[in-house]
Structures are given as structure tokens and as C-alpha cells.
N, C-alpha and C positions, 0 to 999 in steps of 0.2 A: 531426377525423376523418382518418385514413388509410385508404386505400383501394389495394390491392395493382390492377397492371391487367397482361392477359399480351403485350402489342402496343406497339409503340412507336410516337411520336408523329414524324412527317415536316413535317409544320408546323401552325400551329394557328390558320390563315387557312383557314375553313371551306370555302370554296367550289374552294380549291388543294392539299384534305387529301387525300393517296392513301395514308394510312395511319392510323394508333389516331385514331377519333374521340371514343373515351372525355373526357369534360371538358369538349366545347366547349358545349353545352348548359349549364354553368354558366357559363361564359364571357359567353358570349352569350343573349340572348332569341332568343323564336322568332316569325315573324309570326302561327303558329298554332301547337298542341300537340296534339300526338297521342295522343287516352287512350282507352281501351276505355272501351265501354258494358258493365256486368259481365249485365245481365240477356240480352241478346243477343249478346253473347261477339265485337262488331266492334265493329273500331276507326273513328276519323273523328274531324276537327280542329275545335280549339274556341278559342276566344280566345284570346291574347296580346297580342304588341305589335299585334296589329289588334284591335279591338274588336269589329267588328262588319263582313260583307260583303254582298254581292248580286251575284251571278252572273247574268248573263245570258248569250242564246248569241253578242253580239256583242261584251260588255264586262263588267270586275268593277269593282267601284267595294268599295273598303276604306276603312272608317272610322276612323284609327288612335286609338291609345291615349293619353290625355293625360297630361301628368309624367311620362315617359319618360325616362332620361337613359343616355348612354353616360358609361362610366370617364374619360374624358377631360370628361367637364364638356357633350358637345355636346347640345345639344336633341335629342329623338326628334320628328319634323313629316314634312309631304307633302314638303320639299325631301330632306332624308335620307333618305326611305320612294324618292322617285324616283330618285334615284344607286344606293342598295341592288338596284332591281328593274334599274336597264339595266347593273350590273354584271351580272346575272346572265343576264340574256337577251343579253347582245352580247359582252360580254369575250369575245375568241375563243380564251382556253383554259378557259371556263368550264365546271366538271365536271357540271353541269346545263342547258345552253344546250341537251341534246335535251328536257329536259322543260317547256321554255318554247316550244316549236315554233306553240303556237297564237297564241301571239303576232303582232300583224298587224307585222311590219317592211317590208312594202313600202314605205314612206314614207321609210327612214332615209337618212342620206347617203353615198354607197357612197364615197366621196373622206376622207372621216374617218373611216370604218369601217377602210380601207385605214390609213390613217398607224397608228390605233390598235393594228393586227395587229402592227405595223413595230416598236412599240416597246410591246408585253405587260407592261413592267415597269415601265411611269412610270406616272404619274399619271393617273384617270380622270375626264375632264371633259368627255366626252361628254355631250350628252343628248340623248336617243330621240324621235322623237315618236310612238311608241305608248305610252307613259306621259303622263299628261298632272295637272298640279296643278290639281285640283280648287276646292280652299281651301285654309287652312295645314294642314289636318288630317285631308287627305281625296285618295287617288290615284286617277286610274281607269286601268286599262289594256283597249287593244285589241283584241280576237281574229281572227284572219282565218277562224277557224272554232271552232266548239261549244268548251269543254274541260270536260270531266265531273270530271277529276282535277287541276285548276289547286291548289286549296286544299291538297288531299294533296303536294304536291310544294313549297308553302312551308313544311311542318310538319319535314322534315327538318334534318339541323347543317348540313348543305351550305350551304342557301338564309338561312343567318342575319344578318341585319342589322349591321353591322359602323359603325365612325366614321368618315366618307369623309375628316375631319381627318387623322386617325391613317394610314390608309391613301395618300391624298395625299402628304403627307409625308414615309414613309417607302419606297415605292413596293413593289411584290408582294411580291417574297422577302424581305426585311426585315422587312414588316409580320406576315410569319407569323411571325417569331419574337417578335414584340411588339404581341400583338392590343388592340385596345381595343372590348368588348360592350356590351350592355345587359344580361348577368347578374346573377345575384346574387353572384358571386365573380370576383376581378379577380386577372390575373396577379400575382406575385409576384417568382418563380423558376422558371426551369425548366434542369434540371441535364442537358445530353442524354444521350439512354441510361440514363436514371438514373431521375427524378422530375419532377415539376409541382405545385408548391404554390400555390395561389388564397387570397386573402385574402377576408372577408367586404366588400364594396360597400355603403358604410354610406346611401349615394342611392338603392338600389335600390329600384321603385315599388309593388313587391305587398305585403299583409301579407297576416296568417296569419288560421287563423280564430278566433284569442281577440283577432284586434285589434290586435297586436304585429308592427313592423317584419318584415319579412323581409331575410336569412335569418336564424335561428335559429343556426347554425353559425358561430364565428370563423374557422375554416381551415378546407380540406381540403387534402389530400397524398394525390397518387396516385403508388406506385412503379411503375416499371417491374419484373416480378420473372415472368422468360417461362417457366420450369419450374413446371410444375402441384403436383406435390407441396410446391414452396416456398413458393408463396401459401397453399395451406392449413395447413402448420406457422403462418406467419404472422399467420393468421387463426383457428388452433384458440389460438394461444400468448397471441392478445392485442395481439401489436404491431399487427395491422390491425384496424380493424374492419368490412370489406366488401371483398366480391370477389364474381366472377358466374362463371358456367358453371364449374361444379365436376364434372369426369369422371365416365359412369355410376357405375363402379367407388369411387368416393371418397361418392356419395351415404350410403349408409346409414350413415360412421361420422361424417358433419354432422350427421345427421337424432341420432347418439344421442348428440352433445355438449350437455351442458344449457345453455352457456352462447352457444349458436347460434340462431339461426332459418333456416330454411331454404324460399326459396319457390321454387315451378313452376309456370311456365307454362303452360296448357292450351291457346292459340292461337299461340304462338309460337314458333318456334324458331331453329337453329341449320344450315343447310342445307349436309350435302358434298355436293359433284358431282364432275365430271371437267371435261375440257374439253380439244380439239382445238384446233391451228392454223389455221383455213382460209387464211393468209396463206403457208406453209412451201413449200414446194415439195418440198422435200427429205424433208419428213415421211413415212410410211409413209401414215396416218392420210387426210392432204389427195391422195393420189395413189388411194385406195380406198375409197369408200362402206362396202364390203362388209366391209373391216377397221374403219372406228370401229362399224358395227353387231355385229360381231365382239365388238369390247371389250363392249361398250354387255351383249351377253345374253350375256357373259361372268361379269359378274359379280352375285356373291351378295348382296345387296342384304340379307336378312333377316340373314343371317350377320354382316354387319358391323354394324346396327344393333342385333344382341343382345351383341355381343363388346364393341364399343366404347361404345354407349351405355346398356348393361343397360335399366333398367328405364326410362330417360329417352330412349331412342330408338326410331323407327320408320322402317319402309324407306319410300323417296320414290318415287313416280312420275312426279310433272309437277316443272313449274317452280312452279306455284301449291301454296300448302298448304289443304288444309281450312278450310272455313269463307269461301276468299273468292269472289268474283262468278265467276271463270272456272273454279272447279275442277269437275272431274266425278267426281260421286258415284255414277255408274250404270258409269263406268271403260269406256265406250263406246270414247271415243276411245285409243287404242294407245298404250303402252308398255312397255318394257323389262324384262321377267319374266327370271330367271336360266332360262337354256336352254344347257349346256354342248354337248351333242351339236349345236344348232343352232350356237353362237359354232365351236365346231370345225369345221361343214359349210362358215360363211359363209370362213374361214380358208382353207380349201381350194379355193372358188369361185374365192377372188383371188385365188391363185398361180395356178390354172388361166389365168388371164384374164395376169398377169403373174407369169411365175416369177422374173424379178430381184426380187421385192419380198423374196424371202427373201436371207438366205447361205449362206455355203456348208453351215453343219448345218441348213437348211432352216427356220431359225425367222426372223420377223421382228423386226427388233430395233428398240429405239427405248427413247429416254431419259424418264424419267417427273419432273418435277418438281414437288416438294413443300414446304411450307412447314415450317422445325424449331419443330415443336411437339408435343407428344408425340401425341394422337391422329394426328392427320395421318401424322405419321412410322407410327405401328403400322398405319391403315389403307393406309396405302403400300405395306408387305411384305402383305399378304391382298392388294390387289392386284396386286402381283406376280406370287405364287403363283397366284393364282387366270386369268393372263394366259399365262401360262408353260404352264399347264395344255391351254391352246386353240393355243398355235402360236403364242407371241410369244418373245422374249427381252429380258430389261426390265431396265436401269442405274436406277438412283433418283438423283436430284441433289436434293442436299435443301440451301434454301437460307435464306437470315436473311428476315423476310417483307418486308422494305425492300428486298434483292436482288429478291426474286419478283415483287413490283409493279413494280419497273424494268425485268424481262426480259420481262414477260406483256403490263402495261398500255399502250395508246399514246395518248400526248399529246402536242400541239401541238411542246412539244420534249422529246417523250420519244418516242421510237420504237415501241418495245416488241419483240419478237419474238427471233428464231425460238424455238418451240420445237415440240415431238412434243403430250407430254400430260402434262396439269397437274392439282392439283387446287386446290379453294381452298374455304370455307366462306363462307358469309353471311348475315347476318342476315335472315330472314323473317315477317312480321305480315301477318294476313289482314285486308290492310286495303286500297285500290283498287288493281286488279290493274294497271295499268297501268306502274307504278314496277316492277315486276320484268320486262318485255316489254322498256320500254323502257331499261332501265341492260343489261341482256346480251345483247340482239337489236337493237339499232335502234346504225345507222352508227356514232355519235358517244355511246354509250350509255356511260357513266361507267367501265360495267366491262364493257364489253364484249370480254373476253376471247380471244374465239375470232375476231376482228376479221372479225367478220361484215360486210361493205359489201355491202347490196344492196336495191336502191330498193324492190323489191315490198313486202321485209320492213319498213320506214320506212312505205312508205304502208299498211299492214294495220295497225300501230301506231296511227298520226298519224288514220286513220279510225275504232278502238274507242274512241280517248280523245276526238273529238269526235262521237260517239253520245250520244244523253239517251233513248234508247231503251233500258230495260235489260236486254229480254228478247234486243232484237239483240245488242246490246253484250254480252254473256254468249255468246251463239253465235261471236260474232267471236275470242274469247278461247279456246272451247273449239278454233276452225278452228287458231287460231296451236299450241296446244298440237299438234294432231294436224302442223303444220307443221314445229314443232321437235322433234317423233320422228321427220320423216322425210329429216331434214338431219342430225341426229346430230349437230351439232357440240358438242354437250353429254350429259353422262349424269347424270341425277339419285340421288345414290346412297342417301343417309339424313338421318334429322335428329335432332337433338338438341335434347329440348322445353328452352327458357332458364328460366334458373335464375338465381338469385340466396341470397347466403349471407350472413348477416351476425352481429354479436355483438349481443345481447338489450338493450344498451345503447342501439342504436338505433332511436328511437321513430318512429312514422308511419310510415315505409316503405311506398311505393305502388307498386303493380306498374307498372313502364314499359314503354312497346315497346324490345324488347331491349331495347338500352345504352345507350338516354336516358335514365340515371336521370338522378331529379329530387331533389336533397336541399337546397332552400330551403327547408322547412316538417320537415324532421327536426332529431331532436338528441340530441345521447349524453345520458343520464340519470346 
């Protein structure tokens, strides 16, 4: 099978990936799998390579999976299940170490924590004692407080179980070029900028439901192919047979190819925003409240989600989407309605308050950065114009999305910075609210963009995800929403429900969250 994908892949060491996670979930197993429940329209994690767990509010105890094998030949056991979990809670460039925060590490040894930081790239042979081996087939780890959302945060590509041989071995940056999972598809080839071809993994431990090995598939081939119109030539023509998120504008002539199927999402989608520096100094934006609130009810929110995502979009409010634990349905808590005469007033307040924030023709100026991809790029200009309209004067910088994550995101050894205002899209499932608070608000939050550091924000996090109260836990989430309207560092613009498109060839086909598909148990006819 070929599979067109529009993102390029940065490495494909899940837990170091800051770009196309498309694939790795075939790569690799998951400790848990993320599937809707379709009668209740929410998601929540169910077995994989753990069989079975038990949560309590001081410790989990996972039972893992027996015949288990990674591409290299290694056993899956509690010894692998332990190295897997203290990479991911202590590697101090781990893109998830804020979603293991309940973890109890008081105990650890702060003397080989340090060497460890000193050299990120060798070998990890640490071991934690907040994990602890049970039996050969059995971990438990310790909490220093409640976590409500532990299991939801191993069901992601991030947190996936890798060969600590393989890894070892060939030490960080290397090993992403040369993963070894518990998938059902094992590297092959990967051509950069180009392609990724997986082999079928003839060890792999699931079968299907008539009884037969998995997978079902000898290869797949994902190309890289970042212009929208090319993937679906490619995909009306035959040479592919799968791609996802197909442009509102391009829906109804998938829907009228007979030799298509075309699925949508009802809980999921595709989430733009904007997004502020609070690090810039130099920003317009970080020098003025009253200008990011400016932009924020500046702009047309319905506008752009009828233009851009026709009949498969809707304008966004919160950071939460419908259907999950934090969102508000009664729209109590405030935000961001298109209000041009007010974005115009608040414009006018902040010159009053500082007139250098303009120049000399009186507008504020400031650079907007974008990722080149065609939505993005066409919602760009409507923001523009629509910014232009209130008292700004706006350059577009529009960059490869591997640039965009270098200048925006910061890690251990990636800086990130400066910029004015950016935008970026993201995957969204109404599924525990926690994982979107903490990847864009919390200090060390994966994508935390707007490089928000601030302790209040961490502990009102670190406190909703160890609640088992749900009616609290639910108020906690709607406080944060009304907190992140009133910080602005973010503006929630639209969404686009996810989509999936494929040739009729392909059988089973199961709706994923976003872009984990899952194609062990499919196959061209």
C-alpha cells in the first residue's frame, strides 16, 4: 500500500520526534491504544503491549503482554517495560517528562541524573527507583500524587516502547534514523524528504479476527508529497491508495469518485490557532495585553472556518473541543467573539498607553509566521487583512514546517524563539483533557509555543490531573480555559473535523484518533 503524507519526518525516535509523526505507530507498539467508544462518541485506552492495569492513587501496577518481540529479536518483559518508562519520565530532553510529573522521583540519584543531562546522547542505563520490577512481567510505578490521566498519556507515538539494544547502541540521533519497535512494520528504507517504506514484521504477536497472523499487508510506502492538490491527483489516479485531511474545498469531488471512500470524523479534528511570544521582548504583542486581545477579537473566526474548511469546518472557542470533560456547553466562561469596532478600540487604548508601539504611518507592525502549506498559507492572508483592518501592519514569513519548529519550539538544545505571531494547527480528540493544558501551557509542555514558564500555570495543571473528583476536576479545567482567555497568549481560530480518504481497495478501515492509523488488520482486495 502507498500512502501519500503532507509533513516530513525529523526523526523517527518517537519520543525525539518534533515533526510528521505519521508511521510510527506502525513502527512501534503502544503500551495502550486509543479507540472511541462509537455508542458514547469518547475516546480512552485499551490494551496493547500492557495487558492489563490497576491504578491506584499511589501506584500503577501494568501487567504486560506475553510474546512480545521487538524487530531486533529482543524480548518484550518488566526489564524493557522499565528502561522504556525511566527513558521517558527522566531523559532530560524527553518530549513527555511534563506528562509523567506524577511520577514520585524524589528518591532518584541527583549525581547520575546530572552526568546523564551532561551527555543526552549516549547510552541509557540508568535505572529509577520509582519504577520498580515486579516479576518478569509485571512493572509498577510510583506516584507522588493521584494521576487521573497516566494511561491516556502512554497511548500516544511519543511514549512508545522502543529496543533499549537498538537504542544503546546506536546512541539518540542515530537511533532515530534506525528505529527498532514492536510494530507490525519494520523499517526498511527511508529516503529523506522523500519517502518511508516499512516492511511487514513476520514476529509480530496480534492476529486478526479470522485467526491469521498479523499484518495482513507486505509493505507500506509513505511519500512525502506537501502540496494538497498532488496527494489527491495521486490518490484519485491510483498511484496511492490513502491520505487524510483532504481540503474543505476538495471534499465533494472525493465524495463523487466511485472508486474512493471517504470518512469524517464527528469528534475529531484538526485545530488552527495563533499564538504569541511571551518570551520576545521586542514583540509588539509581549509589550501589550491589549494588542494580543486586539488581534484575538480581531478576527473572523466563522469566516475562516466557512472559506477554508467549507462544510468540514467550525469556528473554535476554547482550547478543549466538544465532547470532552473541560469544555463548556452553556459558553459561560469567555471568549473570543469577532468584535472589529472593539479589536479597533483595544488598538487605540495601547497607543494611548504607549505611542512608540506604532510607526511612523501609525500602524503596528509585526511579522506573522506561517507554515507553507496551502491552508495555512490562504488563512494567513485573511489574517492579514482582517489585522490590517484594526491598526496593524503585517509581513507573512512563511516557512518549510521543519524551519517553523526550529524557530518556535524550545528544547533542551533547541532554543526556539524569537518571534511576534505564528500559527500552527494540531491534532484534537475529545479524549482526557489534560494532554492539551499540559503540551501548550504547562513550562516544559511538548509544544508549548508561546514558551509560557509560570509556576501558578504547572501547579493548576499538576492539580486537575491528580483529581479523581470529576465534578471538581471538570471546574478546574473550565477555571484554566477562563485563565487562558485572560492571558491571550493563544487564540483559538477554527477546526477542521479529520478526514480520511482512501481507494475502495482498502478493506477494514477503522476510524483512528487523528493520524494513528492503524493498518495491521487491513488489505488491498
Amino acid at each position: 500500500m502507498t500512502v501519500v503524507v503532507q509533513n516530513d519526518w525529523i526523526s523517527l525516535d518517537p519520543l525525539f520526534n518534533t515533526g510528521e509523526s505519521t508511521g510510527l505507530n506502525m513502527l512501534y507498539g503502544t503500551w495502550a491504544r486509543l479507540l472511541r467508544d462509537a455508542k458514547t462518541d469518547t475516546w480512552g485506552p485499551v490494551p496493547d503491549m500492557v495487558a492489563e492495569w490497576d491504578v491506584k492513587p499511589d501506584t500503577i501496577t501494568m501487567k504486560l503482554q506475553p510474546g512480545v518481540k521487538f524487530h531486533d529479536g529482543t524480548a518484550w518483559d518488566a526489564k524493557v517495560a522499565k528502561w522504556n518508562l525511566d527513558r521517558l519520565i527522566l531523559h532530560p530532553m524527553s518530549t513527555i517528562k511534563a506528562n509523567m510529573k506524577a511520577v514520585d522521583v524524589s528518591k532518584e540519584d541527583a549525581d547520575a541524573l546530572a552526568k546523564m543531562k551532561a551527555d543526552p546522547n549516549g547510552a541509557l542505563t540508568y535505572e529509577s527507583k520509582a519504577v520498580e520490577i515486579v516479576d518478569p512481567m509485571t512493572v509498577r510505578i510510583r506516584f507522588a500524587a493521584p494521576s487521573a490521566s497516566f494511561m491516556f498519556s502512554l497511548t500516544g507515538a511519543a511514549a512508545s516502547p522502543i529496543s533499549p539494544e537498538a537504542y544503546n547502541k546506536a546512541g539518540k540521533d542515530a537511533y532515530g534514523r534506525a528505529p527498532v519497535g514492536a510494530g507490525p512494520f519494520k523499517l526498511t528504507e527511508w529516503k529523506t524528504s522523500n519517502s518511508i517504506t516499512m516492511d511487514k514484521f513476520p514476529d509480530y504477536w496480534k492476529k486478526g479476527a479470522d485467526g491469521q497472523a498479523l499484518p495482513y499487508l507486505d509493505k507500506i510506502v509513505y511519500r512525502l508529497i506537501i502540496d494538497d492538490s498532488v496527494r489527491l491527483l495521486e490518490l484519485k489516479s491510483g498511484n496511492a491508495q490513502f491520505t487524510e485531511l483532504i481540503q474543505g474545498k476538495d471534499v465533494a469531488s472525493i465524495k463523487g469518485e466511485s472508486t474512493l471512500n471517504f470518512v469524517e470524523s464527528p469528534v475529531s479534528g484538526n485545530n488552527y490557532r495563533v499564538i504569541f511570544d511571551s518570551t520576545n521582548a521586542d514583540s509588539p504583542f509581549n509589550k501589550s495585553l491589549k494588542l494580543r486581545q486586539a488581534m484575538l477579537y480581531g478576527l473572523d473566526r466563522e469566516a475562516m472556518a466557512k472559506t477554508l474548511g467549507f462544510s468540514s469546518g467550525l469556528a473554535r472557542k476554547y482550547l478543549l473541543p466538544k465532547g470532552s470533560m473541560g469544555y463548556d456547553e452553556t459558553e459561560k466562561v469567555p471568549f473570543y467573539a469577532y468584535d472589529k469596532a472593539k479589536a479597533q478600540q483595544l488598538v487605540k487604548d495601547a497607543l494611548a498607553e504607549n505611542p512608540k508601539l506604532a510607526g511612523s504611518d501609525g500602524k503596528i507592525a509585526f511579522t506573522f509566521s506561517v507554515i507553507d502549506r496551502a491552508v495555512d498559507k490562504a488563512q494567513s492572508e485573511m489574517i492579514k487583512q482582517m489585522a490590517e483592518q484594526i491598526g496593524f501592519s503585517v509581513t507573512l514569513e512563511t516557512l518549510e514546517r521543519a524551519a517553523w519548529t526550529a524557530k518556535l519550539v524550545k528544547r533542551p538544545d533547541q532554543p526556539g524563539g524569537k518571534f511576534d505571531m505564528a500559527s500552527m494547527r494540531n491534532p484534537v480528540t475529545a479524549d482526557d483533557p489534560d494532554g492539551q493544558f499540559r503540551t501548550f501551557f504547562y513550562s516544559s509542555g511538548s509544544f508549548n509555543v508561546a514558551h509560557i514558564d509560570d509556576k501558578e500555570w504547572d501547579k493548576n495543571i499538576d492539580d486537575a490531573a491528580s483529581t479523581l473528583d470529576a465534578a471538581k476536576r471538570k471546574q478546574m479545567y473550565l477555571d484554566m480555559e477562563k485563565k487562558a482567555f485572560e492571558g491571550a497568549w493563544y487564540g483559538w481560530l477554527w477546526q477542521q473535523n479529520w478526514n480520511w480518504a482512501f481507494n475502495k481497495k482498502l478493506q477494514n478501515f477503522q476510524e483512528p484518533a487523528t493520524n494513528q492509523w492503524w493498518f495491521a488488520d487491513t488489505w488491498l482486495s
